[in-house]
C-alpha positions in Angstrom: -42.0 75.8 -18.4 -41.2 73.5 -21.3 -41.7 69.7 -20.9 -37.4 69.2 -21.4 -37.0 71.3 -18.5 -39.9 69.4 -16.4 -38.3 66.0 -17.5 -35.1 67.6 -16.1 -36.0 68.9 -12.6 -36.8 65.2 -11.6 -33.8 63.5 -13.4 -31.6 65.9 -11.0 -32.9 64.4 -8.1 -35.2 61.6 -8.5 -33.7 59.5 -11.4 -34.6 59.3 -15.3 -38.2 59.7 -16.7 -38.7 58.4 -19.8 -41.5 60.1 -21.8 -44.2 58.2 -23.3 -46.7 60.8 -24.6 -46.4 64.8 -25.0 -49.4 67.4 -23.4 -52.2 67.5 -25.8 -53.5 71.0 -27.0 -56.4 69.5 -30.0 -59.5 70.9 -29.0 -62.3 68.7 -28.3 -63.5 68.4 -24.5 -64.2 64.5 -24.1 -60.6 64.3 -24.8 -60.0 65.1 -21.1 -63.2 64.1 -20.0 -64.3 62.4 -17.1 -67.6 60.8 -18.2 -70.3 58.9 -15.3 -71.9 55.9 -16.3 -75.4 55.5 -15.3 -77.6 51.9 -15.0 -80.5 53.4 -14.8 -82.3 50.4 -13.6 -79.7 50.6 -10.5 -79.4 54.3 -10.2 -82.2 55.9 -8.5 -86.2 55.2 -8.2 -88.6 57.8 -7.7 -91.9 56.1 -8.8 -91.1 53.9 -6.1 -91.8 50.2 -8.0 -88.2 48.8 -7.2 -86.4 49.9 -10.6 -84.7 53.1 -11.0 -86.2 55.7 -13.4 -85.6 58.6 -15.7 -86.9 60.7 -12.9 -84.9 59.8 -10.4 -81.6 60.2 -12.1 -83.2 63.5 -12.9 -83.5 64.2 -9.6 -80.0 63.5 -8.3 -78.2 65.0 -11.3 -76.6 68.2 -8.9 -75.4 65.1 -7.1 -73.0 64.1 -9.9 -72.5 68.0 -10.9 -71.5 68.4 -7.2 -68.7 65.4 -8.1 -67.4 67.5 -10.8 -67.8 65.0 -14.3 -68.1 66.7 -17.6 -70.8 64.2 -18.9 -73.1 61.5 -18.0 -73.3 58.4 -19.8 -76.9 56.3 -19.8 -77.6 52.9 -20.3 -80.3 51.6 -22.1 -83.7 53.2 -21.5 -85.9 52.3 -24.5 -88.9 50.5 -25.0 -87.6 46.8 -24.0 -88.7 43.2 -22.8 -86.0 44.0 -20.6 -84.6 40.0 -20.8 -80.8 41.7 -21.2 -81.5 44.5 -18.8 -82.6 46.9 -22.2 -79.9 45.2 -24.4 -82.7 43.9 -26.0 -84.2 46.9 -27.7 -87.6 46.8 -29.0 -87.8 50.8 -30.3 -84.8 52.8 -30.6 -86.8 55.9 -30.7 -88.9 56.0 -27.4 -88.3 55.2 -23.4 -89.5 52.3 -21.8 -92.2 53.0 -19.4 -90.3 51.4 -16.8 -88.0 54.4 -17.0 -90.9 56.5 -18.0 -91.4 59.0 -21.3 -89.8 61.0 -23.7 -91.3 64.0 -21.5 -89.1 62.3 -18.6 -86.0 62.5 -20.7 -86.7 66.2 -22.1 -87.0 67.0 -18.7 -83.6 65.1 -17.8 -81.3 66.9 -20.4 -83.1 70.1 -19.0 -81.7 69.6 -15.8 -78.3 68.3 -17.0 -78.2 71.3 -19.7 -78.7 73.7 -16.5 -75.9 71.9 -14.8 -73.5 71.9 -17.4 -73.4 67.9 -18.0 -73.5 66.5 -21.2 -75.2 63.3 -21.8 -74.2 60.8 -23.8 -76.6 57.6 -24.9 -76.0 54.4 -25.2 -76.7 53.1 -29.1 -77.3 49.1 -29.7 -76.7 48.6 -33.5 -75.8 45.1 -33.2 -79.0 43.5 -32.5 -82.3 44.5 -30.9 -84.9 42.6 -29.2 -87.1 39.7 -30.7 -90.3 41.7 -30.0 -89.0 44.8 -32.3 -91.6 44.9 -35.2 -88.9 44.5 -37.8 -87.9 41.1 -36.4 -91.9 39.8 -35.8 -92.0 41.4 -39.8 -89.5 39.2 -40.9 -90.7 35.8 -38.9 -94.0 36.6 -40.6 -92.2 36.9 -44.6 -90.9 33.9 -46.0 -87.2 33.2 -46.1 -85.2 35.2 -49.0 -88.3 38.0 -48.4 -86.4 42.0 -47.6 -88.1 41.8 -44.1 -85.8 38.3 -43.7 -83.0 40.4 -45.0 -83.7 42.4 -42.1 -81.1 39.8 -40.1 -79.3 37.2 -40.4 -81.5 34.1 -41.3 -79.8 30.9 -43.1 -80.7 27.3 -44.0 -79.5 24.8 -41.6 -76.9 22.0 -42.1 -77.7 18.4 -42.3 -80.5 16.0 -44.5 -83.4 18.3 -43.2 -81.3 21.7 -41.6 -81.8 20.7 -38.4 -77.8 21.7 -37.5 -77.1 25.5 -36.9 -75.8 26.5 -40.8 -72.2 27.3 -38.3 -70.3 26.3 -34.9 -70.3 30.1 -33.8 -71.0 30.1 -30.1 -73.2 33.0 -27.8 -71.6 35.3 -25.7 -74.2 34.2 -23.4 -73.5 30.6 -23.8 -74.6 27.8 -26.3 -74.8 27.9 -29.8 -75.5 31.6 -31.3 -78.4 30.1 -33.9 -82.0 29.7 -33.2 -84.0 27.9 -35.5 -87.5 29.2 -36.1 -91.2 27.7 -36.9 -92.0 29.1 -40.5 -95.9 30.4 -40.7 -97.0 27.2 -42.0 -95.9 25.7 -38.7 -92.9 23.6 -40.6 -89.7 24.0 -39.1 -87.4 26.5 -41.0 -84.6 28.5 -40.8 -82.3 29.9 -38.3 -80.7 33.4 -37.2 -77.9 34.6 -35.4 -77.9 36.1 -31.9 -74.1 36.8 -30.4 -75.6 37.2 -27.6 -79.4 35.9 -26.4 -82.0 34.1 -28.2 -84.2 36.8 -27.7 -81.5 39.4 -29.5 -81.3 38.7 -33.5 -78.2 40.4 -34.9 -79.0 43.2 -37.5 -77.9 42.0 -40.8 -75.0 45.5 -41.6 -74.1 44.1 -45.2 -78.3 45.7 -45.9 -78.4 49.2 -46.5 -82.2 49.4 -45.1 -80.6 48.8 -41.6 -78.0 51.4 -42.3 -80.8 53.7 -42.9 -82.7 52.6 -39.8 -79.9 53.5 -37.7 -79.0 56.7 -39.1 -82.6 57.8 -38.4 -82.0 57.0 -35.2 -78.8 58.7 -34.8 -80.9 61.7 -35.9 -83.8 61.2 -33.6 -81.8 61.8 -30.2 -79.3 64.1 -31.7 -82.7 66.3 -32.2 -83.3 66.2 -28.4 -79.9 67.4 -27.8 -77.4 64.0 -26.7 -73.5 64.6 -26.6 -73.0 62.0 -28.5 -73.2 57.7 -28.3 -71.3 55.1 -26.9 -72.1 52.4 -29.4 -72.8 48.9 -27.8 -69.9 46.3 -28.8 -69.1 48.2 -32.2 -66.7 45.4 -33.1 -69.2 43.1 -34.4 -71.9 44.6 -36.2 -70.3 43.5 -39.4 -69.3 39.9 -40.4 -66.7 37.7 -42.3 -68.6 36.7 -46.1 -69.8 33.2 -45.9 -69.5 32.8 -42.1 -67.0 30.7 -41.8 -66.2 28.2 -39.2 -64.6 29.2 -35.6 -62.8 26.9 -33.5 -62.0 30.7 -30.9 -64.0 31.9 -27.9 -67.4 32.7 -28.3 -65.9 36.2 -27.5 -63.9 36.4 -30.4 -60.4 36.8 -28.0 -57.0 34.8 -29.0 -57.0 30.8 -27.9 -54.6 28.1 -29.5 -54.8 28.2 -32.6 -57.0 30.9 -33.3 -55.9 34.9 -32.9 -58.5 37.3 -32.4 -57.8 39.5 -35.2 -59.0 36.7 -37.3 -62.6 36.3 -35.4 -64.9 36.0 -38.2 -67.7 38.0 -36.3 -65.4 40.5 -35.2 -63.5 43.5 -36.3 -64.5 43.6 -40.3 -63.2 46.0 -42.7 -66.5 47.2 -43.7 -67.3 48.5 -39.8 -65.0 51.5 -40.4 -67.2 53.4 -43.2 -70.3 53.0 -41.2 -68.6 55.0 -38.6 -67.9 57.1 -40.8 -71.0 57.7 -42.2 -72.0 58.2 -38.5 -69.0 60.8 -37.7 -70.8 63.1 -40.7 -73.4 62.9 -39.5 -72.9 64.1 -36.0 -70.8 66.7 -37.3 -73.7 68.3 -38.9 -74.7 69.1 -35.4 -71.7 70.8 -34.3 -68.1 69.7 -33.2 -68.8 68.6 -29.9 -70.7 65.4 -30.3 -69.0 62.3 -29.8 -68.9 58.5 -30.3 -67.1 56.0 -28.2 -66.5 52.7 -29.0 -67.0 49.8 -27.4 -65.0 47.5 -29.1 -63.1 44.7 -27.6 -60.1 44.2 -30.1 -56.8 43.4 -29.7 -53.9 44.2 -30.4 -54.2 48.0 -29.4 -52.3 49.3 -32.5 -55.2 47.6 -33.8 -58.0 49.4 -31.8 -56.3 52.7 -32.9 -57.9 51.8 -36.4 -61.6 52.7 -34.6 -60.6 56.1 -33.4 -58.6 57.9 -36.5 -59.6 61.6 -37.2 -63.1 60.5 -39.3 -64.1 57.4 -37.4 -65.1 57.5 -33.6 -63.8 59.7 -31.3 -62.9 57.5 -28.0 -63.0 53.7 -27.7 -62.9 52.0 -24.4 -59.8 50.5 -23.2 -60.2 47.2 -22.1 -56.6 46.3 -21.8 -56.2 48.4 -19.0 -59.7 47.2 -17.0 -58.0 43.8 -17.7 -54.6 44.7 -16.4 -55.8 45.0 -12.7 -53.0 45.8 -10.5 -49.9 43.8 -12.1 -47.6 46.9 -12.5 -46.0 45.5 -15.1 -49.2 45.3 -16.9 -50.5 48.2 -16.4 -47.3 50.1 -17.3 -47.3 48.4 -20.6 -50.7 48.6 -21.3 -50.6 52.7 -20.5 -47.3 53.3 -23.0 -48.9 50.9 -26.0 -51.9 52.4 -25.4 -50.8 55.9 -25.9 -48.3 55.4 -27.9 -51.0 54.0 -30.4 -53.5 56.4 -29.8 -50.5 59.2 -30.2 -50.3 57.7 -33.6 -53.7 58.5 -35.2 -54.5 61.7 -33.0 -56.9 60.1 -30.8 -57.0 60.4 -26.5 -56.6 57.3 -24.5 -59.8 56.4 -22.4 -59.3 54.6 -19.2 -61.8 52.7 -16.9 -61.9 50.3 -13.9 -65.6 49.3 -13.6 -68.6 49.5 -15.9 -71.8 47.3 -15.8 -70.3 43.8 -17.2 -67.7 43.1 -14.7 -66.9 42.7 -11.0 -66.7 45.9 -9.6 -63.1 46.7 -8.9 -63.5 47.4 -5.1 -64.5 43.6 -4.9 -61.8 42.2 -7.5 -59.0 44.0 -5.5 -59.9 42.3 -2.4 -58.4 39.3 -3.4 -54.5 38.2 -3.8 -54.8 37.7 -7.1 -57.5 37.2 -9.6 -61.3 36.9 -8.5 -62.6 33.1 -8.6 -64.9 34.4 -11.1 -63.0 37.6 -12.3 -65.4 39.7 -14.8 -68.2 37.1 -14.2 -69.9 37.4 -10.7 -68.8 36.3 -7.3 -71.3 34.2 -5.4 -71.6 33.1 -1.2 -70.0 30.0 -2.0 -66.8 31.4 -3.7 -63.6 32.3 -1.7 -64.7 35.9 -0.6 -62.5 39.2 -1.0 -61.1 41.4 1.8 -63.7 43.9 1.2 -61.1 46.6 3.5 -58.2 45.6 1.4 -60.0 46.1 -1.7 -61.2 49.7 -0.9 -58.1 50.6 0.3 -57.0 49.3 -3.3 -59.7 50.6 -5.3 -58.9 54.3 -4.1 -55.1 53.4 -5.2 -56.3 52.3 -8.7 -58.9 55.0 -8.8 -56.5 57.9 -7.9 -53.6 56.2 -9.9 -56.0 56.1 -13.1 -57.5 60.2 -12.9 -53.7 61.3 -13.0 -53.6 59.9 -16.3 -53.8 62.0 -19.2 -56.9 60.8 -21.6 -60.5 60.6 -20.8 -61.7 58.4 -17.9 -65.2 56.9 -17.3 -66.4 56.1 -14.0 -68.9 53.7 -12.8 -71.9 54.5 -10.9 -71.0 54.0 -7.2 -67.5 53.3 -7.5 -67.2 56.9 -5.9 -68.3 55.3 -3.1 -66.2 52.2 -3.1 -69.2 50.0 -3.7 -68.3 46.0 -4.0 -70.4 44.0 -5.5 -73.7 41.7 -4.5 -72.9 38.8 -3.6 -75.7 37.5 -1.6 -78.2 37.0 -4.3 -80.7 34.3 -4.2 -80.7 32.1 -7.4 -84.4 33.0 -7.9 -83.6 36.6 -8.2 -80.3 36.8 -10.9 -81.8 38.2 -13.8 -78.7 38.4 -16.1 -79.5 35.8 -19.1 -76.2 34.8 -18.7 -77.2 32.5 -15.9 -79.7 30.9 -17.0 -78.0 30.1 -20.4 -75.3 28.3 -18.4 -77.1 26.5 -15.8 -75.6 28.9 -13.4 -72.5 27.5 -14.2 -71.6 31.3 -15.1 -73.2 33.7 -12.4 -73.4 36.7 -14.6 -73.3 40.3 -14.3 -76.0 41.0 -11.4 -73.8 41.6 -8.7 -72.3 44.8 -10.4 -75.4 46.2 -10.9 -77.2 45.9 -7.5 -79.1 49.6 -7.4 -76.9 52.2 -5.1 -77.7 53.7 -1.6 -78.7 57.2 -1.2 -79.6 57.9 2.2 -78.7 55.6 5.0 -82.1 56.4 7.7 -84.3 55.6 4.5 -86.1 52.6 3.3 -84.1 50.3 0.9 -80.9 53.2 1.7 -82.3 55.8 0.0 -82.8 54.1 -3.5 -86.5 54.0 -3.7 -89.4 54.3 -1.0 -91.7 51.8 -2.4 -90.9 48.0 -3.5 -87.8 46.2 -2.7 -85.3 47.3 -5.4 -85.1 44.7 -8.5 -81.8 43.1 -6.9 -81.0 42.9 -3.0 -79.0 45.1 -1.6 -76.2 44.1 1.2 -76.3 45.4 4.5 -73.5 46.9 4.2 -74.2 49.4 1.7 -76.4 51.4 4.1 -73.2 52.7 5.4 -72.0 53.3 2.7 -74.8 55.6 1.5 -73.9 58.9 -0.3 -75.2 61.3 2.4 -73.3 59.4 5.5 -69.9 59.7 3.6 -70.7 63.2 2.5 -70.3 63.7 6.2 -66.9 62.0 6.8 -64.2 64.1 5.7 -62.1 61.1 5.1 -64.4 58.6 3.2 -64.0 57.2 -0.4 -66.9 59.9 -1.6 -65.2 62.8 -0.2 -61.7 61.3 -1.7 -62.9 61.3 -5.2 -64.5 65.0 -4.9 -60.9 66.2 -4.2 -59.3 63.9 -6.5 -61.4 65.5 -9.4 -61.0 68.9 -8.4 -57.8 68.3 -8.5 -57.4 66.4 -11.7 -59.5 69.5 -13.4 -57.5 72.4 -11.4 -54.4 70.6 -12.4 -55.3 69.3 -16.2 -54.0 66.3 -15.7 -56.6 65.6 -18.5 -54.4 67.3 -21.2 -51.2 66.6 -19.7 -48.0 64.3 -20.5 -46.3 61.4 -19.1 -43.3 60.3 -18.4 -42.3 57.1 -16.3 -39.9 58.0 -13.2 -38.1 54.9 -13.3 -36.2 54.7 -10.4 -39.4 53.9 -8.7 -41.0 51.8 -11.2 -40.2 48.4 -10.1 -41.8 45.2 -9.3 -44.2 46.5 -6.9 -44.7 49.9 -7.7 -45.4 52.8 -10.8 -44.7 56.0 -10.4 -45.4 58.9 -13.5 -44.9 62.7 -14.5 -47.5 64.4 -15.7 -47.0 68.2 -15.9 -45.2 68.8 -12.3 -47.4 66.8 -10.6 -45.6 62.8 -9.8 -48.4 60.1 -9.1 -46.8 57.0 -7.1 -48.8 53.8 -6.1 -47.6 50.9 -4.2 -48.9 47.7 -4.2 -46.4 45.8 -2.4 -46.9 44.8 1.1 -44.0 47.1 2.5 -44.2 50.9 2.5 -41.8 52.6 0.1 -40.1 55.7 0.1 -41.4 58.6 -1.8 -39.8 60.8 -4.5 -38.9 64.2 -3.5 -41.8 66.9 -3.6 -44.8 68.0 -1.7 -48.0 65.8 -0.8 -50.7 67.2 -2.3 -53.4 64.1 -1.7 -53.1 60.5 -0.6 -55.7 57.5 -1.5 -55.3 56.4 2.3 -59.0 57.1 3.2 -57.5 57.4 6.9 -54.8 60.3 5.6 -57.1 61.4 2.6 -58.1 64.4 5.1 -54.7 65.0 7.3 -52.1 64.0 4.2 -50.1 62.8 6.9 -47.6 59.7 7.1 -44.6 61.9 6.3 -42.2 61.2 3.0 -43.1 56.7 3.1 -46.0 55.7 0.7 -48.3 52.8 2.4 -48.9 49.2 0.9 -51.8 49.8 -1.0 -52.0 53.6 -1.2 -51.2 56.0 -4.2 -50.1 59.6 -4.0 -49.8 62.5 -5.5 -47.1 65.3 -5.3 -46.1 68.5 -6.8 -42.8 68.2 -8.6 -40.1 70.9 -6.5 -38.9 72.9 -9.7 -36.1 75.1 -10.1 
């Protein structure tokens, strides 16, 4: 059946659609994908010293198979001081033995190869640790040496450069220069660091680093990745001169200053190293991927990172931003793909990664989080942590009906919130300590996930306490008790991806049904199945069709409650053609 004679079955009965974005027949397989993040630190722990390991995911790989994603996508696991949780890399080319070895990871992309899941790595171009041997190289050479060239050292301002040479703030809080003690013990220059003091930003405008990273590229290609989701790819390049910034430290639009003029952020010269990288990970076949993670705005503008020879995918942070404001989201969804549309490229979509609240604990509030995207602590106004599951499971079911790739977050299958009973002496995230603990950071996302319910520390790890606290509550929310309750938010997302596959929603169109788009709800076409959610307070009338699964973990199983749609809840129904 042809997409006019979809968009008129509907109209008949239901009202106008209006289409946004046609079914999408390009081959490539990440451009439906459904792609699971992993923290390993937080995933699973089989060596049993309180920090998950490459084992452990290892071992509970069928676990994700079982959930039906196409790929799995790790955070950092190389050698590291570990003061960013392995943002701070120290050698791109071998595992920390915190995770374990390289014969740990062969073994891991064994097991994932047997099970049909790709892996994907994540790549940190933009700066590496302070302990890597190029950077102890170049505070060893004297300034204007190649091994200073290395990264971005200058001379500081003022009679004797003891000002930073700019204003440019960290993403982490407090300037982004640290001045260094030259070998002679005088004081001497300074480098950048976006982010910590203990992570020097790579200096991109030297082709030695170029070549570094290329080698690297290389290196796990060889051991047979998917591909690389490339660690805040917006920045690895900056403005000639550095010149001044009166914006956010995070490069995003305040008075005066639009983003798209961030000095640090979004260069010209970015797009041919990603083009250099797209060669060369088409020399090892057609189905190896980048994604970007590049926080740019506006999105006709983030289109630029995913043309036909630059990345394939680049996260879509509008749409984790847009929470539940329908009006948002349905503007954010349209730009996004009519943008992507544009240059070729699939739309990604994501509600929860390792850098913000998770959405299950953002939803539980009437409005925005008091800390939204920046940790909630036991002296904040807490969420409805009921409410927000119930929410989560609308968002979550609303967002895999969606044609375009989706990435999940470890746990969210299980309607995790966040920690927010950690002790101060415990937070780990350098944002914290930058600030004063004025920001709380990112710790509360990242607490390590429950297993099995009866076991020690829920199933994460039968040794140490795991490396954050766990809450009480998420030892009933363990992965083998709500593989036993036909209605819970694990069993939910097993059907919901079944589904999404059996149906290919993945590949399919959209088209807004706008009699029931209003202020408190969205409802979309895609193929002949219509997804609905409601967030207003009242239940709502459905469109004509036939149920085929609700969010409402209590009707997830029975897909009862008749033709009304609950506050909260999202559905979806097979279109009545003909």
């Amino acid at each position: 059946m042809s997409v006019d004679s979809m968009l008129e079955a509907p109209a008949a009965s239901a009202g106008p659609l209006t289409l946004v974005h046609t079914a999408d027949d390009v081959p490539g397989w990440w451009r439906s994908a459904v792609i699971y993040q992993v923290y390993p630190r937080s995933f699973r722990d089989l060596n049993g010293d309180g920090i998950g390991d490459l084992a452990g995911i290892t071992a509970e790989l069928p676990q994700l198979a079982r959930l039906d994603v196409d790929a799995v996508w790790l955070s950092p696991f190389y050698r590291s001081p570990q003061k960013d949780a392995g943002y701070d890399v120290s050698d791109y080319c071998d595992v920390d033995p915190l995770f374990g070895t390289l014969a740990d990871f062969d073994a891991m992309m064994a097991e994932a190869t047997r099970l049909s899941l790709r892996v994907i790595v994540d790549l940190v171009p933009n700066h590496c640790s302070d302990q890597h041997a190029a950077f102890q190289q170049a505070l060893a050479a004297p300034a204007g040496s190649r091994e200073r060239d290395m990264f971005i050292f200058r001379d500081g301002r003022g009679a004797f450069g003891e000002e930073p040479p700019n204003n440019w703030q960290s993403h982490f809080g407090g300037p982004a220069w640290t001045r260094i003690t030259e070998p002679d013990g005088a004081s001497g220059q300074w480098y950048l660091h976006l982010f910590d003091a203990s992570q020097p930003d790579f200096n991109w405008d030297n082709q030695a680093v170029h070549d570094e990273f290329e080698r690297v590229l290389r290196f796990w290609l060889d051991r047979g990745v998917a591909g690389f989701r490339v660690d805040v790819a917006h920045a690895l390049v900056k403005a000639p001169g550095l010149p001044e910034w009166g914006g956010r430290a995070d490069g995003g639009s305040s008075d005066g200053y639009p983003g798209h003029e961030a000095p640090m952020f979004g260069q010209p010269a970015l797009h041919d190293i990603y083009r250099a990288w797209r060669r060369i990970l088409a020399e090892y076949g057609p189905d190896r991927i980048l994604c970007a993670e590049a926080n740019v705005d506006p999105l006709p503008r983030l289109a630029d990172w995913v043309r036909p020879d630059q990345m394939h995918q680049a996260f879509n942070f509008p749409y984790l931003h847009a929470g539940l404001d329908v009006r948002r989201l349905r503007g954010v969804i349209t730009d996004s793909l009519v943008a992507l549309d544009a240059v070729g490229a699939p739309s990604t979509w994501v509600l929860s990664n390792h850098d913000v609240v998770r959405h299950a604990t953002r939803f539980g509030y009437d409005g925005a989080a008091p800390r939204d995207g920046d940790g909630i602590g036991i002296f904040d106004h807490q969420p409805d942590l009921v409410a927000g599951r119930t929410r989560a499971a609308a968002a979550s079911m609303f967002m895999l009906g969606l044609p375009g790739g989706a990435y999940l977050y470890q746990g969210e299958e299980l309607g995790l919130p966040d920690g927010i009973d950690i002790p101060d002496s415990q937070r780990q995230d350098p944002t914290f300590a930058r600030t004063g603990g004025e920001r709380l950071g990112r710790d509360g996302c990242r607490v390590p996930l429950p297993w099995r319910a009866a076991e020690l520390h829920a199933g994460f790890g039968s040794g140490q306490a795991p490396w954050l606290p766990q809450p009480e509550s998420f030892r009933e929310l363990a992965r083998d008790a709500q593989a036993e309750q036909p209605s819970s938010h694990l069993n939910l997302y097993r059907r919901m991806l079944a589904m999404r596959r059996e149906l290919d929603l993945g590949r399919g169109f959209l088209a807004w049904l706008e009699s029931w788009c209003t202020d408190t709800s969205l409802a979309y076409l895609n193929g002949t199945t219509l997804v609905v959610m409601n967030v207003g307070r009242d239940a709502m009338e459905l469109p004509p069709g036939v149920v085929l699964l609700r969010s409402s973990l209590a009707a997830a199983e029975t897909h009862d409650g008749g033709h009304q749609l609950g506050s909260g809840e999202t559905v979806w129904l097979n279109l009545p053609l003909g």
